[in-house]
N, C-alpha and C positions, 0 to 999 in steps of 0.2 A: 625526239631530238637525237640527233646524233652526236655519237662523240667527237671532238677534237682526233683529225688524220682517219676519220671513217664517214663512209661517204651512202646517203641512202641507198642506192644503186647496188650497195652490195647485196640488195635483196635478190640478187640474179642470185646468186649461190642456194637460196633458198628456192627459185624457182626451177632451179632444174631439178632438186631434190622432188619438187611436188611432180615432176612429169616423170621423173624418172623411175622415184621409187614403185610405184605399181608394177611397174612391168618387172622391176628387179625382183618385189617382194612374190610376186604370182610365178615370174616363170623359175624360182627356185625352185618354189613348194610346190605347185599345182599347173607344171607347165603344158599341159595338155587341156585346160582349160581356159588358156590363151585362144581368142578368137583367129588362131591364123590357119590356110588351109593345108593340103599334104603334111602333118607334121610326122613324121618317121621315128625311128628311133636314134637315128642319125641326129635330125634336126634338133630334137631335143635333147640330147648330149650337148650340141651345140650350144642352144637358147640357155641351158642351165652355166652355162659357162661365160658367154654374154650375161647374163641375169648376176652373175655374181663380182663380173667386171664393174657392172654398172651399181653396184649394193658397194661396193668398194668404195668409187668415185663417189655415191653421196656423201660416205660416212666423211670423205677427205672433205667436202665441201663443205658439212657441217661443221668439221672442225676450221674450218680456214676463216669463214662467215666473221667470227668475231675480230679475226685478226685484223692489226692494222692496214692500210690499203698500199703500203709503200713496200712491204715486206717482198722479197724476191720468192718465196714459196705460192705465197696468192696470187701474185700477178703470171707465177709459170700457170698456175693451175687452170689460171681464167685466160689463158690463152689458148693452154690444150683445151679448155672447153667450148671455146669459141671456134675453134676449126674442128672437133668432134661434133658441134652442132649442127657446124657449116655442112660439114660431110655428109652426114645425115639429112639432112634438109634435100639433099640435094637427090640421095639415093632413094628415099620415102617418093622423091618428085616423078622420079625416071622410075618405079618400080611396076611390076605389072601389079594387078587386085591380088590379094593375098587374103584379104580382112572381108570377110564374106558375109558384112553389112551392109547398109546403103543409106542415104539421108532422106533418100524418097528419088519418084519422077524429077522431081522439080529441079532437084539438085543436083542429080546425076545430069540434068540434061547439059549443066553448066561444067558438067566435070569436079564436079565437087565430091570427093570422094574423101573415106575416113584415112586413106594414105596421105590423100591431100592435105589433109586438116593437121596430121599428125607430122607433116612435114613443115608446114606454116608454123606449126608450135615449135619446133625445132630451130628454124629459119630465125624467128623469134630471139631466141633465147642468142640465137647467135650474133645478133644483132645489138643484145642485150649485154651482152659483153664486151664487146666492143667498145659500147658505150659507156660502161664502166670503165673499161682499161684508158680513152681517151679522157674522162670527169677525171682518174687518179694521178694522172701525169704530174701532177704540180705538185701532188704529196709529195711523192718520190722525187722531184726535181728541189723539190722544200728539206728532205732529209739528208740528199746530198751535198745541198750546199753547207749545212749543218755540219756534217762529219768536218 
């Protein structure tokens, strides 16, 4: 059950922690064991630098999770994360293969690729926030008339 001004939904905070953190926790420590292909040393200065962008935003997101839903800090946060999703969804969509796995025949024939799937998860989440910022509106609309 949820508390009184918190909304289930805020499990979106929790779900981008689960997509997120792998790639943050791996491409710190072990960013060459990342399945993506040409990674240079270039790249991997990079990735470790995204990887710790992203180790940052969960650790914010787990802290925010508890917070109430009316709060102006949660609702910035779940907005940058709804258009970082959105972005992301979008460049995972449009990107060439990089991830030099595959789901099979079957599923490649459909275009179903691990970019694709990893951009749906994203698209997802963006979605998912959304959702959340639209469910909270009355909190916040409930707090203000309050003050």
């Amino acid at each position: 059950m949820s508390q009184p001004g918190r909304s289930p939904l805020s499990t979106v905070f929790l779900l981008h922690i689960a997509l997120e953190a792998p790639l943050a926790v791996q491409g710190i420590w072990f960013p060459t064991s990342l399945p993506f292909l040409q990674l240079n040393n270039t790249t991997i200065v990079v990735l470790k630098m995204y990887a710790t962008l992203v180790l940052s935003v969960c650790i914010i997101a787990l802290l925010c999770f508890p917070l109430p839903e009316f709060l102006p800090g949660k609702r910035a946060l779940a907005i940058g994360l709804c258009v970082y999703h959105s972005i992301i969804s979008t460049v995972l969509f449009q990107a060439p293969r990089f991830i030099p796995y595959s789901f099979g025949p079957f599923f490649e024939a459909y275009k179903v690729t691990p970019e694709i799937v990893w951009g749906c998860f994203h698209g997802f989440l963006g979605l998912g926030f959304v959702a959340w910022w639209q469910s909270t509106v009355a909190f916040t609309q409930m707090m203000k008339r309050a003050e």
